[in-house]
C-alpha positions in Angstrom: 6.1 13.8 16.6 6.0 10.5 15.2 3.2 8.8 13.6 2.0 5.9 14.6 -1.6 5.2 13.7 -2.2 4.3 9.4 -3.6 6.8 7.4 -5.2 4.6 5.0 -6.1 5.6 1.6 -7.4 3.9 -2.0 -5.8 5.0 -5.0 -7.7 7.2 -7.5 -7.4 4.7 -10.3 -8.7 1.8 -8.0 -12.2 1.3 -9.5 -12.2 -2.3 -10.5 -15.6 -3.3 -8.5 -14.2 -3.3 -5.2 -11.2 -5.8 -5.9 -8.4 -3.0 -4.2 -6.2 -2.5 -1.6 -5.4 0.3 0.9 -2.1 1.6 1.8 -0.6 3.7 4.6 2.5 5.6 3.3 2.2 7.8 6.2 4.4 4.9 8.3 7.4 4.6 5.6 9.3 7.5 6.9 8.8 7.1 10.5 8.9 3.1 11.0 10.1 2.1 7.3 6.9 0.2 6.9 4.4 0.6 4.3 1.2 -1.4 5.9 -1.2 -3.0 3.0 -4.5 -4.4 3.3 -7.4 -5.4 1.8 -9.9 -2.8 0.9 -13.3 -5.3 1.7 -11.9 -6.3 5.2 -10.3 -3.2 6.9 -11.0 -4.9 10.5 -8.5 -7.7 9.1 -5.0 -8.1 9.2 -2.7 -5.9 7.3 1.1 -6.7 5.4 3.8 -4.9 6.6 5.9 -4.5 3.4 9.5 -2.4 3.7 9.2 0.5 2.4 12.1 0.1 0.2 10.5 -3.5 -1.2 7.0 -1.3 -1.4 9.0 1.4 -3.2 10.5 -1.1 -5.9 7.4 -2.7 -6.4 4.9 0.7 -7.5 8.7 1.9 -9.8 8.5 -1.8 -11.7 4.7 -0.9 -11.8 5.4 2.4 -13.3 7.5 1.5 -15.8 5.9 -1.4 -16.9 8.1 -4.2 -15.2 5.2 -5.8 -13.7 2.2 -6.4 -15.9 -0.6 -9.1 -15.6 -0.6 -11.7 -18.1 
């Protein structure tokens, strides 16, 4: 059975005063997406990211690649 509806979630360590975002991993596998969107506005739109291009980004996260200035 394929999936087709987002599970959204929030990440554990997103408790910044609301300024998050929610993911759906639960697509990457089936459709190769990985949806994003913004945690205040989950009626509006959502980024489809590749999974591949989502999968790079949270590794350069992890090991420090991608830092905030």
């Amino acid at each position: 059975m394929t999936t087709k509806t987002p599970r959204w979630f929030t990440s554990s360590y997103s408790d910044n005063g609301g300024q998050c975002v929610q993911v759906a991993t639960n697509l990457a596998a089936p459709h190769g997406i990985v949806p994003v969107r913004d945690s205040k506005n989950v009626s509006g739109p959502a980024l489809s990211v590749q999974a591949g291009a989502f999968a790079a980004f949270v590794s350069g996260i992890k090991c420090g690649e991608l830092q905030h200035p």
